[in-house]
N, C-alpha and C positions, 0 to 999 in steps of 0.2 A: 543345435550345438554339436559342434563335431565332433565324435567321443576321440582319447589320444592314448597312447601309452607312454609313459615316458621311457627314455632312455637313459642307459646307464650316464650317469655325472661324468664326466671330464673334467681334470683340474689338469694345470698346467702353469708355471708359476713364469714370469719375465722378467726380466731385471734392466732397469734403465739409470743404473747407478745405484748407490746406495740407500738415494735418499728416494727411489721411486719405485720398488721393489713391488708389483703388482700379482698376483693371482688371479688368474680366471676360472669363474666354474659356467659351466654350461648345460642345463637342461633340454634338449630338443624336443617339441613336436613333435607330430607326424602333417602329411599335407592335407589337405582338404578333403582328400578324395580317400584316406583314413591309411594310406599307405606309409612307407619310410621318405623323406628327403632324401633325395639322391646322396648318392656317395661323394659324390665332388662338391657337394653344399656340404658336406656333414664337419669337416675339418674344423673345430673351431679356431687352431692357430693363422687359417687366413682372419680373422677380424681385427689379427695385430701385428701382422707381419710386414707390414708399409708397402705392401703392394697393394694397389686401389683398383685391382683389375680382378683382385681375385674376392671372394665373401665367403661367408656362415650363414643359412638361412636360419633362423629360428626355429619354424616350423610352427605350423598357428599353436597361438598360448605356451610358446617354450618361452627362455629366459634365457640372456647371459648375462651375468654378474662378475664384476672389475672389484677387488678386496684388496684396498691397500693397508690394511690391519698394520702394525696401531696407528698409523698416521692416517692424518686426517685431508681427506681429498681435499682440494682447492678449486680444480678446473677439470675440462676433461671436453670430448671434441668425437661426434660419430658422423659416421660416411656412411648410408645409405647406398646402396647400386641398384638401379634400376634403366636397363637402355631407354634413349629415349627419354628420358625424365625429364617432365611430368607423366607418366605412361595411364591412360584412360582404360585400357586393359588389367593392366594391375596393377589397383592403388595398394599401399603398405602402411601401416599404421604402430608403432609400437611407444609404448610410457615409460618413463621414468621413473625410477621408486628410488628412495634413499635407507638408507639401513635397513633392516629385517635382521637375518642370522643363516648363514651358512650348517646344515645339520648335518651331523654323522654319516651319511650318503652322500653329501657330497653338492645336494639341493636346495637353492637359496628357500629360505623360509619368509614370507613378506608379513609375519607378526611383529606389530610395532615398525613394521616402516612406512615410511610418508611419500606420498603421493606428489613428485615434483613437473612434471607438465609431458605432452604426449606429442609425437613427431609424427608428423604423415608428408609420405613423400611424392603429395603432389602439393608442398608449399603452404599447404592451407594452415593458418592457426599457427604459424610458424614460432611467434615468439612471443615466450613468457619474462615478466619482472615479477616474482613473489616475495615473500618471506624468507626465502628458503636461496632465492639468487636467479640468474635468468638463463634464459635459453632462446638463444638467434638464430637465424636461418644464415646460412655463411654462403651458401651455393645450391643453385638448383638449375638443370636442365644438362642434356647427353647424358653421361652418365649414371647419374644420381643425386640426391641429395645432401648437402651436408649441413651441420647446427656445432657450432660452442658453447659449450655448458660452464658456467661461471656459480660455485658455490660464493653465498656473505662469508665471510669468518668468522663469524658468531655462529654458524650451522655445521657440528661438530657428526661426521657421519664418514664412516670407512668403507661403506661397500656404496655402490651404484648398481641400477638392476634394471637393462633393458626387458621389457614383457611385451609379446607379440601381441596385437591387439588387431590386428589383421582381419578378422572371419566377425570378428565384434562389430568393428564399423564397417564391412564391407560383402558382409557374407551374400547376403541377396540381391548385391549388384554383379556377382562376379559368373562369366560365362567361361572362363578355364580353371584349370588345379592352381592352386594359391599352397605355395611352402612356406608363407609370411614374411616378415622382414628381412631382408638381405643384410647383413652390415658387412661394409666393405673395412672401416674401421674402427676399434672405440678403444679410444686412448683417454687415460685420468692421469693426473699429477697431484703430488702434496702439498702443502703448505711447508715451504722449505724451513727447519729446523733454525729458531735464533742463532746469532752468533755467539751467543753469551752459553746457550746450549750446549753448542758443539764445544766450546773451550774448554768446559765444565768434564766436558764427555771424554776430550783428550787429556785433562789434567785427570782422573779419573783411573784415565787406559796407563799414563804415565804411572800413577801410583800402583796399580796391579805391576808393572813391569821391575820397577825399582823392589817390591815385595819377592816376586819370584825369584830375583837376583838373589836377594838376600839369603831365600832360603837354599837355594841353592849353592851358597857359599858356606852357609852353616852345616850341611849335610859332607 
């Protein structure tokens, strides 16, 4: 097992409207070979900045996790990069976990989260239908691989938490340094808000507004 030190947490928050308001935190690795990921892997805002040319390596047994607190994920879609993919040189492997808790430093904690299926990006095992919702292979070969992740709506869960699993399935097949999972993307979305909600919320906003008027007329 390859011992790691982690690195300090990165948070970083995106906004894709109001109703899709995401945070990322990011634990890294180091690579196999017990050093740091290169600097130009280390940026977590390429896993979400819609360029598919550019990634975040994990770094074996790192983590990123997507928190759309309080709303509750729906869907959500990752890009693997790997040239060449399927690449026999270096296969990537990383899981899925649904809830756990973000701690005080900043580092997804995986107590009480559930185990939702594991991506390898040479296609194998590609897709899950569980309890919990499913996970397809959408694309594979040149670049990389890709999967869309589709939560039930009955499976009520705010964080998603990719875990490099890299060195786990692949440690004593691999002949060069391994930084783990590449993600070129990983995008989540909510279950958009009823309309009966929203009305609620702006009849609501109205009545704060009609209030403040008020008092401010009385002053």
């Amino acid at each position: 097992m390859i011992s790691r030190t982690l690195l300090a947490a990165a948070v970083v928050a995106l906004s894709f409207g109001s109703a899709n308001a995401v945070t990322y935190y990011a634990d890294q690795g180091l690579q196999s070979d017990g050093k740091a990921v290169a600097e130009e892997r280390s940026d977590m805002n390429t896993a979400f900045d819609g360029n598919s040319r550019t990634f975040y390596s994990l770094g074996i047994g790192g983590t990123l996790t997507a928190d759309m607190s309080p709303k509750q994920i729906a869907s959500g879609s990752v890009l693997e990069i790997t040239n060449s993919s399927p690449n026999e040189t270096f296969p990537e492997s990383a899981q899925i976990w649904l809830g756990g808790s973000i701690g005080e430093d900043g580092i997804w904690d995986r107590t009480d989260a559930v185990y939702f299926g594991e991506l390898f990006n040479d296609g194998s095992k590609a897709d899950y239908v569980s309890d919990f919702g499913s996970i397809l292979l959408t694309s594979m070969g040149g670049q990389g691989a890709g999967w869309e992740l589709t939560l039930n709506p009955d499976v009520v869960y705010s964080l998603i938490t990719l875990v490099d699993t890299t060195w786990d399935n692949y440690g004593g097949e691999y002949t060069e340094i391994s930084d783990g999972f590449d993600v070129g993307e990983f995008r989540v979305a909510a279950i958009p808000l009823p309309a009966s909600v929203l009305m609620l919320m702006g009849a609501l906003g109205g009545l704060g507004f009609v209030s403040r008027r008020r008092q401010a007329a009385d002053a």
